[in-house]
N, CA, C and O of each residue as an XYZ file, in Angstrom:
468
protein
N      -4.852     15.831     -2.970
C      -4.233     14.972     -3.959
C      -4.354     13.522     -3.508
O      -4.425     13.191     -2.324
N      -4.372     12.657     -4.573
C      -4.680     11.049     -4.171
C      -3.849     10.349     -4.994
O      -4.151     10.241     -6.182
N      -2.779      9.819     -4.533
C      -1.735      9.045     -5.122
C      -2.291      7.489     -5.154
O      -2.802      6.927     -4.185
N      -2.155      7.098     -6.030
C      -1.767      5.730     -5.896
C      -0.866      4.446     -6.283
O      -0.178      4.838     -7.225
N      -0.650      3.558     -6.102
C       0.116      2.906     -6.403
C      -0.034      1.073     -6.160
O      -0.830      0.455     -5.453
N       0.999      0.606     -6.995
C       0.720     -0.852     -6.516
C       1.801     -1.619     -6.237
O       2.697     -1.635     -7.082
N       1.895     -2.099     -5.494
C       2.873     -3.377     -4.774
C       3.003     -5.068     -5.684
O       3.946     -5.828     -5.466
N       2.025     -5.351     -6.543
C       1.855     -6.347     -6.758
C       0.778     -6.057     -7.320
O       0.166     -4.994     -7.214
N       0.354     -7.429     -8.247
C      -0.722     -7.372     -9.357
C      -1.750     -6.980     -8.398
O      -2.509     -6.021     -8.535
N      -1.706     -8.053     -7.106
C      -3.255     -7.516     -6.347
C      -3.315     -7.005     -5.174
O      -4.152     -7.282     -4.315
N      -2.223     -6.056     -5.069
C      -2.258     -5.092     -4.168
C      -2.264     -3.544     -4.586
O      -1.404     -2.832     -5.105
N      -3.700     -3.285     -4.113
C      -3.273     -1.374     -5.129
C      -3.336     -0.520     -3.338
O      -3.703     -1.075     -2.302
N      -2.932      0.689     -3.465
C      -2.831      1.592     -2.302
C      -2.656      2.915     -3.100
O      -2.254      3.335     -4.185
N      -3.333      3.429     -1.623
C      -3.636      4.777     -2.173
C      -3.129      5.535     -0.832
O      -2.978      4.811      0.152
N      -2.793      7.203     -0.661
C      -2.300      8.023     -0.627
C      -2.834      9.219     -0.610
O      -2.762      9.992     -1.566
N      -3.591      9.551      0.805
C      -4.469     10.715      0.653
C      -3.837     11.908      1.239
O      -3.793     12.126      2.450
N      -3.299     12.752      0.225
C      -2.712     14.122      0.444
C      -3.514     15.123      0.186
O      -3.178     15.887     -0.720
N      -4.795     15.372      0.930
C      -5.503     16.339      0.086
C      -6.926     15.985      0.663
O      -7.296     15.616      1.777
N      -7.564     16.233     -0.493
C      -9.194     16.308      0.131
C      -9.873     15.083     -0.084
O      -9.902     14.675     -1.245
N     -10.455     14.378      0.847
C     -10.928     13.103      0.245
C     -12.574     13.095      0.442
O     -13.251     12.642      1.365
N     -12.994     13.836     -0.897
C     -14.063     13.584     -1.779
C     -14.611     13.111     -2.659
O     -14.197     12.041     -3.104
N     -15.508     13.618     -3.106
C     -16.417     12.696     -3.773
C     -15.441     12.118     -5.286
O     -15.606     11.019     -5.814
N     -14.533     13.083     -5.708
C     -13.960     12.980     -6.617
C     -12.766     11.357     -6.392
O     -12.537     10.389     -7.118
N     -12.316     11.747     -5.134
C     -11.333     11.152     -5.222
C     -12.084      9.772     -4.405
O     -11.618      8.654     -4.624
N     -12.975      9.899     -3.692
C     -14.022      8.578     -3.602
C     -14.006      7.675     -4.693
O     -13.688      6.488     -4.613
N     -14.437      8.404     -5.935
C     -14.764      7.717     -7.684
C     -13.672      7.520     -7.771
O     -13.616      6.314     -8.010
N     -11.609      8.319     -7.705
C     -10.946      7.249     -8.122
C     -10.866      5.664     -7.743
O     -10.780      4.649     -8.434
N     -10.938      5.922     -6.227
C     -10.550      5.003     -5.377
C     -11.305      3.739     -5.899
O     -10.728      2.663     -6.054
N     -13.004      3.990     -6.234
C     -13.635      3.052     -6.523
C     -13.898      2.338     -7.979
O     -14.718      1.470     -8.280
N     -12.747      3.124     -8.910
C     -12.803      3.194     -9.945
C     -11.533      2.529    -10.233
O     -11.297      1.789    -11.188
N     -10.775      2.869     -9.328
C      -9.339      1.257     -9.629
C      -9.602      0.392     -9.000
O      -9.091     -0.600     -9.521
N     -10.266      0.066     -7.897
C     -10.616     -0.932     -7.304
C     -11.592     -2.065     -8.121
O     -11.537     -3.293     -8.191
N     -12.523     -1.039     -8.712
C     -13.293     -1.795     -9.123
C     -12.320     -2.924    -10.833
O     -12.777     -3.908    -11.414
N     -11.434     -2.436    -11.005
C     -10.588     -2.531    -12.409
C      -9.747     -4.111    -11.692
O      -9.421     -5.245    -12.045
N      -9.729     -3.577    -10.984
C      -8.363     -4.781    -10.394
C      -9.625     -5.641     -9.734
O      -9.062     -6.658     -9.326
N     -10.640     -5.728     -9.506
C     -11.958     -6.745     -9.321
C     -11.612     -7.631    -10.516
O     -11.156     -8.770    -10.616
N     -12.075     -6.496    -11.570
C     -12.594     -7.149    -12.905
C     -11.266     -8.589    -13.210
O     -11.729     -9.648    -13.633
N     -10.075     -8.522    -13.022
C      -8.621     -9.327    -13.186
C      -8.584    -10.139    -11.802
O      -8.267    -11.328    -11.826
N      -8.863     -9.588    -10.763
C      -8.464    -10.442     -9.243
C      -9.493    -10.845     -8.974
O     -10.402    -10.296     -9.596
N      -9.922    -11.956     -7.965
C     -10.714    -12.467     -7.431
C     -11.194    -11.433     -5.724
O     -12.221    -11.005     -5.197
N      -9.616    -11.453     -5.418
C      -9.283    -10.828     -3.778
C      -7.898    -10.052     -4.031
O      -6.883    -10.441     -4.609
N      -8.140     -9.029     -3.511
C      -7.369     -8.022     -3.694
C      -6.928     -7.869     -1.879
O      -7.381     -8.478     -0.910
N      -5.573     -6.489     -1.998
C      -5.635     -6.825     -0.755
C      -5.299     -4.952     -0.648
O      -4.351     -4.826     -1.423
N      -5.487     -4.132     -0.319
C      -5.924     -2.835     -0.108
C      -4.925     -2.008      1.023
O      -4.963     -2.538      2.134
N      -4.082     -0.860      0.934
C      -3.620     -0.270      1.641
C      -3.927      1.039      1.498
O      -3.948      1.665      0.439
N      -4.145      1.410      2.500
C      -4.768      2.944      2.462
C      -4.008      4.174      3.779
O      -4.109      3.968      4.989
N      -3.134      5.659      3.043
C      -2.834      5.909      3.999
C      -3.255      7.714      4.145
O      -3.296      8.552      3.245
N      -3.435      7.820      5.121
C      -3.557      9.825      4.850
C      -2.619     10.068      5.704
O      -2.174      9.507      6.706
N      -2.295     11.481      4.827
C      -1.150     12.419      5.584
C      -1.446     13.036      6.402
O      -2.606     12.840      6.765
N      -0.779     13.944      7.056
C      -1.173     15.290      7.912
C      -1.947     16.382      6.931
O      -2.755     17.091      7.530
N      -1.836     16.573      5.760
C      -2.684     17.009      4.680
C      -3.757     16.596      3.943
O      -4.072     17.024      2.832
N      -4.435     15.572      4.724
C      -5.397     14.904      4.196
C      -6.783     15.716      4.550
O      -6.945     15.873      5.760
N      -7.519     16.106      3.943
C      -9.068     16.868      4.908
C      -9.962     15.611      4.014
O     -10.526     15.512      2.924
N      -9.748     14.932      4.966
C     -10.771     13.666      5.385
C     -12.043     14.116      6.562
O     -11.760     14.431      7.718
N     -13.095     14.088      6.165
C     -14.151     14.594      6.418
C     -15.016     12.810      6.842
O     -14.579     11.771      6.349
N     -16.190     12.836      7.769
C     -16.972     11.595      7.927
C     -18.121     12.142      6.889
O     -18.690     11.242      6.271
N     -18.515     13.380      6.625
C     -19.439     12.200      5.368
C     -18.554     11.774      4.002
O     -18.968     10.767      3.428
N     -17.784     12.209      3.624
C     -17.024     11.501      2.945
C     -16.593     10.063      3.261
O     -16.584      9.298      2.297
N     -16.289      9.645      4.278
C     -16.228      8.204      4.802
C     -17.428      7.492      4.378
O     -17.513      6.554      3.585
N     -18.498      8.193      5.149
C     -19.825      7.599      5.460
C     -20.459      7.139      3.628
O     -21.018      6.121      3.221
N     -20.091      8.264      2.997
C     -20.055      7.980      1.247
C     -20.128      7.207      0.855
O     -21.092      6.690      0.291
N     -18.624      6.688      1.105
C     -18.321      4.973      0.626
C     -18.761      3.996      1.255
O     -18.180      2.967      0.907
N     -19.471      3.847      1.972
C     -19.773      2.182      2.951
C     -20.715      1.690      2.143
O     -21.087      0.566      2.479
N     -21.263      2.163      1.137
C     -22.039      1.276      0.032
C     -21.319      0.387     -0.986
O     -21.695     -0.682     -1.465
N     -20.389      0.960     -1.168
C     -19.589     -0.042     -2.170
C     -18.523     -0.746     -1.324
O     -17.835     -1.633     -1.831
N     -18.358     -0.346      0.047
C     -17.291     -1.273      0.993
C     -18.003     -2.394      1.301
O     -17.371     -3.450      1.315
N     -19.326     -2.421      1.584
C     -20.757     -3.284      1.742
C     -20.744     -3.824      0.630
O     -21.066     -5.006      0.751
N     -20.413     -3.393     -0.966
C     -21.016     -4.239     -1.889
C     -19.516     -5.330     -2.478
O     -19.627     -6.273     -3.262
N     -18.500     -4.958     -1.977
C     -17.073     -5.194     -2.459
C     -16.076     -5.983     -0.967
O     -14.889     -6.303     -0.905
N     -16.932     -6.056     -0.175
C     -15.593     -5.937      1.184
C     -15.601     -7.504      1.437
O     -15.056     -8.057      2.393
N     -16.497     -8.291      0.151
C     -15.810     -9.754      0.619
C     -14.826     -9.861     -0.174
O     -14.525    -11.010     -0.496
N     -14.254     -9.056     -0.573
C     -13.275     -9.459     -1.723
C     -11.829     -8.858     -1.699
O     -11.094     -8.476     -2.610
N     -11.675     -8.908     -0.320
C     -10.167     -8.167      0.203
C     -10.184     -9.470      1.153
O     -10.965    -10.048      1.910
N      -8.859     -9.595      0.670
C      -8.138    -10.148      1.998
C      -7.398     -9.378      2.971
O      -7.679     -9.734      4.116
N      -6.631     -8.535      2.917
C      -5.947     -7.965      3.887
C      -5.964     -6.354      3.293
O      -5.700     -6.009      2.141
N      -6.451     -5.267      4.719
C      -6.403     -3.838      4.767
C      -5.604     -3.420      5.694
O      -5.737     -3.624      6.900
N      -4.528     -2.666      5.021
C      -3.898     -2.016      5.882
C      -4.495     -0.309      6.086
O      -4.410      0.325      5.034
N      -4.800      0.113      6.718
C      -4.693      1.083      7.201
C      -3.976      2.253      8.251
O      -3.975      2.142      9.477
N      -3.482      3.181      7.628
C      -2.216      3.458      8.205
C      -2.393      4.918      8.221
O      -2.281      5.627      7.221
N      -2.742      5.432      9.691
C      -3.400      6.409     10.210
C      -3.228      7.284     11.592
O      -3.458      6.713     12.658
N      -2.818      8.692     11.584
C      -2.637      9.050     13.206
C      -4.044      9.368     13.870
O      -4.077      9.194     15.088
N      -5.097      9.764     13.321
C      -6.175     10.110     13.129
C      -6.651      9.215     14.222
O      -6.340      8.040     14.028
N      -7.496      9.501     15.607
C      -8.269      8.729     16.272
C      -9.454      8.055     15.949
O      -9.819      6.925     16.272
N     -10.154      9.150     15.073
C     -11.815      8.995     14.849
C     -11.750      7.754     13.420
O     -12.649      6.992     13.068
N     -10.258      7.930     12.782
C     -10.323      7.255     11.505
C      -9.489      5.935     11.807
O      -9.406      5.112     10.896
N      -8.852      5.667     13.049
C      -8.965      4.072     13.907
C     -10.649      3.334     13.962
O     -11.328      2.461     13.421
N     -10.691      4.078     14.710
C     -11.849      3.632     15.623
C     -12.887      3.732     14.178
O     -13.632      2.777     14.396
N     -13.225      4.170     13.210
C     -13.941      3.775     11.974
C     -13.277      2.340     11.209
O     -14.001      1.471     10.723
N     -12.259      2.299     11.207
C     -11.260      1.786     10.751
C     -12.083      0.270     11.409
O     -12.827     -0.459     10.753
N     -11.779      0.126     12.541
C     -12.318     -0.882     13.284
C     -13.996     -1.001     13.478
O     -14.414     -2.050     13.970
N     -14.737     -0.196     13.192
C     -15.974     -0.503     12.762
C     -16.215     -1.698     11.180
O     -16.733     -2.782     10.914
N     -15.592     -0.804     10.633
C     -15.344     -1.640      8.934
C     -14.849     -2.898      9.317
O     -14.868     -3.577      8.290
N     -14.452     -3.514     10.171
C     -14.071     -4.743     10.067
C     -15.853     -5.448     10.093
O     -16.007     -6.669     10.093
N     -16.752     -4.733     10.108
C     -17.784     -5.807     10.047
C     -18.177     -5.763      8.732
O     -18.917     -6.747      8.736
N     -18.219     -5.359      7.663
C     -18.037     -4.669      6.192
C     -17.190     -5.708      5.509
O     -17.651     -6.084      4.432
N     -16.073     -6.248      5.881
C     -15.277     -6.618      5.117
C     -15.086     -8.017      5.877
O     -15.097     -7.945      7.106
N     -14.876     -9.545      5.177
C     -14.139    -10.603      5.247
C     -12.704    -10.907      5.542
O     -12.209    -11.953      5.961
N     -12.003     -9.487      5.156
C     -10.770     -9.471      5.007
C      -9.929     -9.149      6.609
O     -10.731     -8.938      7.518
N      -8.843     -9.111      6.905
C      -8.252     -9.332      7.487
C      -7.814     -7.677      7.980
O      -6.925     -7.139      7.319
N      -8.496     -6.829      9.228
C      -7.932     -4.865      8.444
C      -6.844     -4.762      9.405
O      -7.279     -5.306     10.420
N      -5.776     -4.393      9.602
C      -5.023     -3.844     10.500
C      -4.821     -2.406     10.539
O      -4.513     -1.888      9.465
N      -4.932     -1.654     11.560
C      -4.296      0.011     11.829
C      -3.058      0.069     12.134
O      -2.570     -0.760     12.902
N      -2.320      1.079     11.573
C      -0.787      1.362     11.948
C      -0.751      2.495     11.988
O      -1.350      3.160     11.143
N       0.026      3.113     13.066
C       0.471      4.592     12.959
C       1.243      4.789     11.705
O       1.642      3.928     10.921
N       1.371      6.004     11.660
C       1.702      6.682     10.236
C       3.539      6.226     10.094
O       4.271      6.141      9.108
N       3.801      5.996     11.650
C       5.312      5.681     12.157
C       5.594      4.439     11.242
O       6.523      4.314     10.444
N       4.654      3.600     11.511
C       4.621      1.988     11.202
C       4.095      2.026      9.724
O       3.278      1.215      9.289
N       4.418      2.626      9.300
C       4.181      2.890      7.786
C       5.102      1.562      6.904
O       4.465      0.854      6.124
N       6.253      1.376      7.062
C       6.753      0.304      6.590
C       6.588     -1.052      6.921
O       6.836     -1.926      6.090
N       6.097     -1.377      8.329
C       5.575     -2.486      8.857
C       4.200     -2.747      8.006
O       3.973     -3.861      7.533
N       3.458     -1.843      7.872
C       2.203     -1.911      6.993
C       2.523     -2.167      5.434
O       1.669     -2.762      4.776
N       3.253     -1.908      5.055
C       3.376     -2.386      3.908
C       4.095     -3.990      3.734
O       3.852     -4.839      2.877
N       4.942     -4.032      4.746
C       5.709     -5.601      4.371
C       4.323     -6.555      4.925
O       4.045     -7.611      4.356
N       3.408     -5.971      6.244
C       2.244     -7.232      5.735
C       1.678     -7.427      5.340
O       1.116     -8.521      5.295
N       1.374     -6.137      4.595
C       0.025     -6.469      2.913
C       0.814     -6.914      1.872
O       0.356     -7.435      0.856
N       1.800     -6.756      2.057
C       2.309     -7.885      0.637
C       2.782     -9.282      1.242
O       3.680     -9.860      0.629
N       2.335     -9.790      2.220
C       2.398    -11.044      2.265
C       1.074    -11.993      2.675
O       1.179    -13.219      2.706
């Protein structure tokens, strides 16, 4: 399952409870791309659960449109217990202009009060 939600006109976040495929790849890139079309710079929070089956080619999926879109975030939170999905996490900072931070799943509320500012 892939929740999402928004904080502010240009903050959307999403919520990966579930399988993160190709399907839920196309939401992700399919509100993102919506809140482009209205925002200039958006600013992106992204979190998975302990129920998330987050897979790397599913990651690996998206780095075409993170490549075609990632000057246009200012700030990523990412908020993750996951080792392999840090340490990707921190690869993408060369992908993106924007500003990414990792938080444990603990720091879940710290991650949200600094993407909305």
């Amino acid at each position: 399952m892939l929740s999402s939600f928004t904080l502010a006109d240009n903050i959307i976040g999403f919520i990966i409870d579930g399988p993160y495929d190709e399907h839920a790849i196309e939401r992700i890139q399919t509100q993102v791309k919506e809140r482009l079309e209205v925002f200039d710079k958006l600013n992106l929070y992204i979190e998975d659960t302990v129920n998330a089956d987050i897979s790397l080619k599913a990651v690996v999926k998206s780095i075409p449109f993170k490549l075609k879109t990632g000057n246009r975030f200012e700030r990523v939170a990412v908020v993750t217990d996951r080792k392999w999905l840090q340490i990707i996490s921190n690869l993408e900072k060369l992908f993106f202009n924007a500003e990414i931070r990792i938080f444990s799943v603990q720091q879940r509320l710290e991650a949200i009060q600094w993407i909305s500012h």
